[in-house]
N, C-alpha and C positions, 0 to 999 in steps of 0.2 A: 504494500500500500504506500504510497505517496498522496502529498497532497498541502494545503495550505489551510490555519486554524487561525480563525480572526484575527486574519491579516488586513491592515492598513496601508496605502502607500499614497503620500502626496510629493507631484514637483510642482514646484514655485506653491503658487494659491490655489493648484489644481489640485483638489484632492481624486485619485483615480481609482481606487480602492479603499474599502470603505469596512471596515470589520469584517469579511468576506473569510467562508469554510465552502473548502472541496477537498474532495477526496477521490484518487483513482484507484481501485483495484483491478488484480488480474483478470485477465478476460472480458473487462470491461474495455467500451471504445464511447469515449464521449467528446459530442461537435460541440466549441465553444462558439456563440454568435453572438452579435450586439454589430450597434455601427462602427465604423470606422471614425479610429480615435477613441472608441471608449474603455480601451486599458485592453485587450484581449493578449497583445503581444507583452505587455509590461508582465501578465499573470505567470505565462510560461516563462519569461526569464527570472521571475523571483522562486519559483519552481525549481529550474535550472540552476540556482543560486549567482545568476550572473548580477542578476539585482538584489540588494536586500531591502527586506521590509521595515516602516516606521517603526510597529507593530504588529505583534502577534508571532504564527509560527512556521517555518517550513517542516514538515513530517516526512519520514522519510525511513522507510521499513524495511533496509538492505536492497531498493530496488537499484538497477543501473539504468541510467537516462542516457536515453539517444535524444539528441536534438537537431530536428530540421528548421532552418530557421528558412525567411520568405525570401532573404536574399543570400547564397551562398557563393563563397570567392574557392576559385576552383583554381587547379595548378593548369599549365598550359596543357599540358599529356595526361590520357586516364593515369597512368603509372605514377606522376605528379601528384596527384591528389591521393594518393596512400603513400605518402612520403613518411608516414610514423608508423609504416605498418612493413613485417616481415616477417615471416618468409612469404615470397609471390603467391605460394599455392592457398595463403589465407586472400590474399586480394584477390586472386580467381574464385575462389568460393564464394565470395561475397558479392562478385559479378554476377555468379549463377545464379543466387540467390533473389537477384534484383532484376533477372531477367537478361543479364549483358555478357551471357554465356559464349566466350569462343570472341569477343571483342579484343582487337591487337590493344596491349597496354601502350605500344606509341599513337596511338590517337588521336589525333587532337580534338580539346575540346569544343574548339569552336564549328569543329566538325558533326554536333551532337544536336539531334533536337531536343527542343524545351524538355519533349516527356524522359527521352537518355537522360538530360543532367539530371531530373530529378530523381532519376533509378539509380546513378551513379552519387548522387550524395548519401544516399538511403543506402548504399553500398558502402562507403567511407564511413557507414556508422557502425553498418552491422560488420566491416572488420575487423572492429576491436576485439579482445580476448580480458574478460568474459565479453560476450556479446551482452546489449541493451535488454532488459526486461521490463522496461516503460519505454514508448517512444512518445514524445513530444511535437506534433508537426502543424508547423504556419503555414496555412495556406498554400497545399502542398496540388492540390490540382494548377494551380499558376503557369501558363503557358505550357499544360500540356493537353496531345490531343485526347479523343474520344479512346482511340486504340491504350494509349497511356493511358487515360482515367480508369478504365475497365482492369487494366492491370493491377492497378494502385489499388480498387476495391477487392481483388481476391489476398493479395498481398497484405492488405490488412486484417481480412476477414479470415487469415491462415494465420497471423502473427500469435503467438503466444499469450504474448505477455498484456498487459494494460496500454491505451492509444487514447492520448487527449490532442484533436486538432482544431485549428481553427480554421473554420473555410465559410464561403457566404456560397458555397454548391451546391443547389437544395439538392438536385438527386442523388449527388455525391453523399451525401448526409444519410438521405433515407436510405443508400444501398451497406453502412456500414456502421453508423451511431446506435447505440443499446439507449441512451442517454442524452437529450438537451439541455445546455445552460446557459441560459441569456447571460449578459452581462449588459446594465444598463445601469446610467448612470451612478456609478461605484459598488451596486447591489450583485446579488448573484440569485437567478432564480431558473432553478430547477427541475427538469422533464423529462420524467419517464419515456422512452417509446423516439420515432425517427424526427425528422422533421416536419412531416404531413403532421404529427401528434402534434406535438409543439405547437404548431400552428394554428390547428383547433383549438388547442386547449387554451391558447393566448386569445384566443376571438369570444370564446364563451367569460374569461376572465374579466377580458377587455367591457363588454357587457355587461355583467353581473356589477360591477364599478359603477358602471352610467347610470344602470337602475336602482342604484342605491346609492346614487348619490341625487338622480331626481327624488327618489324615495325620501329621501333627508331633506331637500329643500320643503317640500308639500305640509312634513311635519315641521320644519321650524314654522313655515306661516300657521298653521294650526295653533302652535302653541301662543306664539306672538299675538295672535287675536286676544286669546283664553288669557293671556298676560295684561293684554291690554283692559277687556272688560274688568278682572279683578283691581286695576289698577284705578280705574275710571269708578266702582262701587265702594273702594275704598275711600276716596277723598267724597264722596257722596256720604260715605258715614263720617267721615272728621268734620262736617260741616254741618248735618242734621241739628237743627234743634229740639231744644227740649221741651221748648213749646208746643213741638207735633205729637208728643208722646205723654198725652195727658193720662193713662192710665198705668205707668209707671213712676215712682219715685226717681228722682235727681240721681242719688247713689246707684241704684239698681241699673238706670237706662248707662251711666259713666262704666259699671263693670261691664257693662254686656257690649257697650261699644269698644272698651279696652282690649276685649278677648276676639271680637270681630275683627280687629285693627290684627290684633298678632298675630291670630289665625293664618287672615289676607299675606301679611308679612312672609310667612313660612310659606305660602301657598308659590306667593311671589319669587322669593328667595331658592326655591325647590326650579318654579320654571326659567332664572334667570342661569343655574347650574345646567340646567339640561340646554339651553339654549349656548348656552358658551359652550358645550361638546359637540354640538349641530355645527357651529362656526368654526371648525377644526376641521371639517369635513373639508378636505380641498376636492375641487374640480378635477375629477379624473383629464388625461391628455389625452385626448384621439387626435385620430386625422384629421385633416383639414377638409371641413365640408365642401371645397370644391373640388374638379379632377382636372387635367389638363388634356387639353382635347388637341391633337393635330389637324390642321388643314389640308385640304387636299384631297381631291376626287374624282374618279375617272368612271365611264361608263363601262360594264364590263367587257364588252369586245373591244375596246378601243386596244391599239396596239402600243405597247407600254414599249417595249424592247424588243429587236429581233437582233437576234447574232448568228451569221451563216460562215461556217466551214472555220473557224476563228480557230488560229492557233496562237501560244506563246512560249516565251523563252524568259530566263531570267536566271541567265548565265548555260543552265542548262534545260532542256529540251522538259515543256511540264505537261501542256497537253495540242491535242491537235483536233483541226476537223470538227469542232464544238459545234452545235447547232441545238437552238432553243427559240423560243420565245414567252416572254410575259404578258399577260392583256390584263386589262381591267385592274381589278383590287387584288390578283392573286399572289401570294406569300410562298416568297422561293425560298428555298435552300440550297445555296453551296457545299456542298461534302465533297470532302478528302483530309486527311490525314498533313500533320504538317509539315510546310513544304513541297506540298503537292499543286501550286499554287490560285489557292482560292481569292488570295489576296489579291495578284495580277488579275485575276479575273475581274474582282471589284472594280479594278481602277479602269480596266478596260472601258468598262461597262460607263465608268462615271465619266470619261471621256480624260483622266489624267494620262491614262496611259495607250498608245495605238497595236492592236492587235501584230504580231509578225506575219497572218496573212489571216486573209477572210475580209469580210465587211461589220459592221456593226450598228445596226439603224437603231435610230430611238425614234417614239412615236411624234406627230406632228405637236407641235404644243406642249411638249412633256418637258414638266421641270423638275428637274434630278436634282435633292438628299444626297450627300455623301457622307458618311462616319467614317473615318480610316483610326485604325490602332494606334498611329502615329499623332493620331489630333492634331492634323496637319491647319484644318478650318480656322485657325484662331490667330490674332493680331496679338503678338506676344508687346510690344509698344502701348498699347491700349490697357485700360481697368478691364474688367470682366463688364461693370455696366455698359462701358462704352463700345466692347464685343458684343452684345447683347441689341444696344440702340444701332449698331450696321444693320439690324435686320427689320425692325418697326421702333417708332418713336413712342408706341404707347405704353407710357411709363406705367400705367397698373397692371399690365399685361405682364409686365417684362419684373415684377416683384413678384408678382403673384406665382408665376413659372417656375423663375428662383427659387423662391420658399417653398414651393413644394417638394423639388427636386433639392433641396437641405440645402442651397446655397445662400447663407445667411447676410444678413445686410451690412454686417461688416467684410465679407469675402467680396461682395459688389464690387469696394472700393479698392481692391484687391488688383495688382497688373498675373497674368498668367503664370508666371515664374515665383510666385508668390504661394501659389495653390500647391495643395498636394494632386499624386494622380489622380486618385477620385473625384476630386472638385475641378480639377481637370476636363476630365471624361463628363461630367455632368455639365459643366459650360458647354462643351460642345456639341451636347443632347441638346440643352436648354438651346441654342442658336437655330439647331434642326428644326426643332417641336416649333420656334416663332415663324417659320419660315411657311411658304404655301406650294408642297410639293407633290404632284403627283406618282413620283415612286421614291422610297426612300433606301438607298444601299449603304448598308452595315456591314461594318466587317469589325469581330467580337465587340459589342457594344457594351455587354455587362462587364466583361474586364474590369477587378480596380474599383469596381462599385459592391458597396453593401445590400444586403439581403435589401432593405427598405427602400432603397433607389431600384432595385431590380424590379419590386414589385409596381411602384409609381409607374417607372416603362413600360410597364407587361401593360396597365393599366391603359395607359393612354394610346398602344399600341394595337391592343385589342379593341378598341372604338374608332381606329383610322380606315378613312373608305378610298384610300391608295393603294400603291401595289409596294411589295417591301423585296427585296433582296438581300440575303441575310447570311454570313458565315458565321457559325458560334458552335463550343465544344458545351455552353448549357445547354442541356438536355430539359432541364425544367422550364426554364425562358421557353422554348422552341417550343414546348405542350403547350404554353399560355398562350402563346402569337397564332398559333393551328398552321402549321406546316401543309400546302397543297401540294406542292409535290417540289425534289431537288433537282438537283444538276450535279451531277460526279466531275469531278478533275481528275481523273487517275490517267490521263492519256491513252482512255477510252475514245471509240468512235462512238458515235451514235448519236440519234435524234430525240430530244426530251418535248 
């Protein structure tokens, strides 16, 4: 067992962790979520011990910690990267192990895709002797592809020992988490079951909150009334004369109005307590009751895109002979594996980049959405507002957007170099979403962004009556948007 016991951690004024208890044991695999920035990496380095805590405790029950972190600095050669490891036949085992079986140890890395380096770190972990019986891992789907992620889920799902990761993949989650733990705002809350669980079980939460805290409102005005008439019959008794009350004595009618007065007091006093525990009651936080809508809409036969015989290159030979087309509002997909170039296809498509042969028509009138992984779209010289005003002047439009997609009004004033990825990749949504386009091409849009920005896109994605074009290794995005049908890169012929 590992794990951390009312643990605290603040830097500067930020407190990030907040009296917080977790625990991982064997055979357990649990997803950590929450948004980006709210302490998820801080938790596993004071796990790790690379960070220490204000407060509280790290636990720690003879296990051995592998740690993958989100970015890892690799030797130039695989052989490189097990520089503290010998003899060779331990580094070859722990290639097998990760899948990199029969891999030349002169290699270079840079010769590796995203999904290799991550099998090759996860490799440099499991060569140590003892090997790891907790592993630790950040956002370990990160630039790789579908074939990678499928690996990564047997690989953990075979793993021995205890797995606490952090990833915002919902499918990734639901094919491997026993366990969900939010992390929110410096708290830690807890969930049985995958991410689908989680999720429900956050929406009936979320719920049960709002009806109970309209519930609270209904009864404080109730009480408040009942406070008020007592209030209002008591100075009716402090004022009564005793002129009215001819068939009582002076003395008798002064005891009975004293005991009336107290009474009232207690009565009062009783609802002035219960009314100051009603006003403790804070306003649960939901969404924002508006949604962001895209513009843009095409008849359904209208021809959106047509690409005939289209090959390309990009250095080497990726595919040939492509023939497609899009019409109307239909929702494509790009498949292939990476490096197989789905991205050149994008850019074909957006007009950045010119086919090595074929033609490439887009339809009459069709105004093209681009997203590239590069976030190439944005005026690094400029604020984010004034990225933002390139595309409409209507300043309610253009807060409203923002805030929903979490770019807060101090990020506004913000130039791009300024932002992290994420606020990043969401300026460049937010610029798309202002925009009035009739097909919008992505290429991995969710990258980089948290579960809660995923879900906003899925959102506004899902009510567009344009045509999309889309490359992405989320699998859960891609249920949400409703996939019509793809287009393979594999340097396949054929007609889609």
């Amino acid at each position: 067992m590992i794990g951390l016991q009312r643990v605290s951690k603040t830097f500067g004024e930020k407190k990030i962790l907040s009296d917080i208890s977790v625990s991982l044991n064997s055979g357990e695999v649990i997803a950590l979520v929450g948004e980006n920035g709210a302490g998820k990496t801080t938790l596993l380095k004071l796990i790790t011990g690379e960070l220490k805590p204000d407060s509280g405790q790290v636990l720690n029950d003879n296990e051995i910690v592998g740690y993958l972190p989100q970015e890892t600095i690799f030797g130039d050669s695989i052989e490189n990267c097990f520089e503290k490891v010998t003899p060779v036949w331990q580094i070859e085992r722990a290639l097998e192990l990760v899948g990199l079986k029969g891999k030349n140890l002169e290699t270079k890395v840079t010769d590796l895709s995203g999904g290799q380096k991550t099998r090759l770190a996860l490799g440099r972990i499991l060569a140590h002797d003892p090997q790891p019986t907790v592993l630790l891992l950040d956002e370990p789907t990160n630039n790789i592809d579908s074939e990678g992620r499928n690996w990564l889920i047997e690989f953990i799902r075979s793993f021995a020992g205890g797995v606490l990761l952090v990833s915002h993949d919902r499918h990734f989650i639901n094919q491997v988490a026993s366990k969900v733990i939010e992390l929110d705002n410096g708290q830690l809350h807890q969930y049985g079951g995958d991410y689908d669980f989680y999720r429900a079980q956050k929406q009936v939460e979320e719920e049960a909150r709002v009806k109970k805290y309209e519930e609270t409102q209904v009864e404080k005005k109730r009480l408040e009334k009942i406070r008020q008439d007592k209030v209002g019959f008591m100075d009716k008794v402090g004022t009564e004369s005793f002129d009215k009350i001819k068939h009582e004595s002076k003395v008798k009618f002064n005891a009975k109005k004293n005991t009336t007065e107290k009474n009232l007091g207690k009565q009062i006093g009783a609802l002035d307590s219960r009314l100051g525990q009603l006003e403790e009651a804070e306003r649960p936080e939901v969404a924002p009751n508006y949604k962001i809508y895209l513009t843009g809409e095409t008849p359904s036969p209208k021809l959106i895109v047509r690409a005939q015989e289209i090959s390309g290159a990009y250095g080497l030979p990726l595919f040939q002979n492509l023939n497609f087309e899009i019409r109307g509002n239909e929702h494509v997909r790009v498949v292939g594996s990476n490096g197989s170039g789905k991205s050149t296809l994008l850019k074909m498509i957006a007009g950045i980049l010119e086919p090595d042969a074929g033609t490439i028509t887009i339809g009459v009138g069709v105004r093209v959405g681009y997203y590239s992984q590069e976030i190439s779209d944005i005026n690094m010289e400029l604020t984010t507002l004034a990225n933002l005003r390139e595309v409409t002047g209507d300043q309610t439009l253009i807060h409203r957007q923002a805030k929903y997609l979490g770019l807060i009004a101090d990020e506004l004033h913000k130039k791009p170099a300024e932002l992290s990825r994420g606020q990043l990749t969401k300026l460049a949504i937010a610029k798309l979403i202002l925009n009035d386009n009739q097909i919008l091409i992505l290429d991995e849009p969710t990258n980089h962004l948290d579960i809660a920005s995923r879900e906003r896109i899925e959102a506004a994605l899902q009510h567009y009556h344009g045509a999309i074009l889309v490359a992405s290794h989320d699998e859960y995005f891609l249920e949400q948007i409703k996939i019509d049908k793809e287009i393979p890169v594999l340097g396949q012929r054929g007609t889609i």
